[in-house]
N, C-alpha and C positions, 0 to 999 in steps of 0.2 A: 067378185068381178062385176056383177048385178050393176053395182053402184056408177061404175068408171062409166058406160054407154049411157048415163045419163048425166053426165059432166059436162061441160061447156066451155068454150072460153075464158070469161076470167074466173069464175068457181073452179075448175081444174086448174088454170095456173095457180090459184089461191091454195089448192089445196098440193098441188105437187112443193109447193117453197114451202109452205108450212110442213109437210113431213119432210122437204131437204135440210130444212133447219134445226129439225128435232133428229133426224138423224146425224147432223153435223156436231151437234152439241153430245149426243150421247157418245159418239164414236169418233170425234176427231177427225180430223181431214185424211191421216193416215189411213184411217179403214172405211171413210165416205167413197162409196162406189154408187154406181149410179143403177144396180141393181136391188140395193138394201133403198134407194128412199125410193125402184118402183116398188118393192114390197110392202112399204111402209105407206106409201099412198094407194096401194091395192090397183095399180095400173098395170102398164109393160114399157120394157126399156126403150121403143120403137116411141110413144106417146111423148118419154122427155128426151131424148135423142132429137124432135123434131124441134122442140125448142132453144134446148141446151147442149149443142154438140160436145160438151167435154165437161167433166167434173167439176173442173177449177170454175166456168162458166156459173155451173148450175151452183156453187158453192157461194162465189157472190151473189149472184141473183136473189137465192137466200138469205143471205145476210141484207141486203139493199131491203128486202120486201118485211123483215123483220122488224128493221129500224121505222118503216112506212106502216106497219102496221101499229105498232106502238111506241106513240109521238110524245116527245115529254112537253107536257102542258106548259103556256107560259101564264106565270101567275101575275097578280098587280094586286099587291097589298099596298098600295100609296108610299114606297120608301124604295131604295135601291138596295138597302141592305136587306128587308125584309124577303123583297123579290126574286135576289140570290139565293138567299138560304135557302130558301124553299124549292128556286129551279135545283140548285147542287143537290137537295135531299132528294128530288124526286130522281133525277139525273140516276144520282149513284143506285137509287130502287130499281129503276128500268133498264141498265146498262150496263150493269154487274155480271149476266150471263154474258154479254158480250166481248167483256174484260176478261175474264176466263179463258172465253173459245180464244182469242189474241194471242194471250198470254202463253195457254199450257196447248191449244190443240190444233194451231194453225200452223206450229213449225214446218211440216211437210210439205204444204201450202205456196209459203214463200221461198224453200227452196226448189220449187217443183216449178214457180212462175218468175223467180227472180221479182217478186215486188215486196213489197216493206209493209209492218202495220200501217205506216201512214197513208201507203196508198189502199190498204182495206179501210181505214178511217172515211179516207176521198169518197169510195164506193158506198160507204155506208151514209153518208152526208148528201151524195146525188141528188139533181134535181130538188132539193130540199129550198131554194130559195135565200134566203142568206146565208154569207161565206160563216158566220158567228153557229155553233150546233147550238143545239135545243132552244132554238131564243134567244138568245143570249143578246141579240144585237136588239133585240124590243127592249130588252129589259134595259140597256145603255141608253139605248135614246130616250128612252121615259126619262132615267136617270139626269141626262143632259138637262131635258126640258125642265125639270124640278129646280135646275137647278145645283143637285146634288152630285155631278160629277162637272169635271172641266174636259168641255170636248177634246181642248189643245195635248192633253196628256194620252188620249186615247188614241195609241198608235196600236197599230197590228199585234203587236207579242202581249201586250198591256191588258188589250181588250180579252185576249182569250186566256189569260191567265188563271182563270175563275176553273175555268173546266178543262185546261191542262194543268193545271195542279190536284185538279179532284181526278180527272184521268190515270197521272202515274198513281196515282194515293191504291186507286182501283187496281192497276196492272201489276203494280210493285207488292201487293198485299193477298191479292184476291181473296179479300174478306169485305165483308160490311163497312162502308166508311163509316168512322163514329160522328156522331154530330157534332163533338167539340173541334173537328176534324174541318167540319164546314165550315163552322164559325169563327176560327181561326183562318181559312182560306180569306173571309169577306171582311172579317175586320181587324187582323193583322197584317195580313199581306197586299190585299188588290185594294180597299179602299182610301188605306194612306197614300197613295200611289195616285189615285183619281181625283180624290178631293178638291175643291176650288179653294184658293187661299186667301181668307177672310180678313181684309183689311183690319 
């Protein structure tokens, strides 16, 4: 307990959602109380009581600070296809545990708050600045400027096709996506679809 009276503001916030995280992911929403992440961040329940009046609270918040902490890089390898691949490969790396907790451990969750993955999805996209996740919307408009995609096809369901299809691939499996897995996402499915058509 040494530790906690020298805590502060955001190093205590930082450190209560990182052990709410790690206790969410070991034990599921079913047995996430808010007595096991103060054990687990070495506090007391009065400390995240004053932040997070209720589990479901403290249980986004975690997830939101998760996603915030670790950001999927947007890459620019000079191609649109290139740029994909690489976001989807790193996408499925970092968002795998994510997929999981959705998948198998949040059922009590949504029956407990009446809201859907999607609106955990919303929470976890927050404040993040484009409606497109991990980039996605850099990586289209590079593409545009190239050249390499036709803006006029890139309508809403279009544009995010890349990483809702790597999404279910994640939720429906929860295993490792195979690489042939991406590379099939980008150039069998989403860039016939984009392409500009070349006199």
């Amino acid at each position: 307990m040494g530790t906690e009276t020298r805590r502060r503001g955001q190093e205590l916030e930082d450190a209560l959602l990182t052990a709410a995280w790690e206790e969410l992911t070991e034990v599921g929403y079913g047995g996430f109380t808010i007595d096991g992440v103060a054990t687990r961040a070495g506090t007391s329940r009065p400390v995240i009581y004053r932040r997070w009046p209720t589990r479901s609270e403290l249980a986004i918040a975690a997830v939101r600070h998760y996603g915030a902490s670790n950001p999927v890089p947007v890459p620019d390898k000079g191609s649109v296809r290139d740029d994909l691949i690489e976001l989807l490969r790193t996408g499925a790396a970092r968002r795998r545990q994510l997929a999981v907790l959705v998948s198998v451990q949040m059922g009590e969750y949504f029956a407990e708050t009446g809201r859907s993955p999607a609106d955990l999805r919303d929470e976890f996209l927050r404040g993040r600045g484009p409606a497109h996740p991990w980039g996605l919307e850099t990586v289209l408009r590079r593409g545009v400027e190239r050249g390499e995609i036709d803006a006029r096809k890139l309508t809403q369901r279009i544009a995010t096709l890349p990483t809702d299809l790597l999404r279910h691939e994640m939720l429906m499996t929860l295993r490792e996506v195979p690489d042939a897995t991406i590379v099939e996402i980008v150039d069998d499915v989403f860039l016939p679809l984009v392409r500009p058509v070349r006199d």
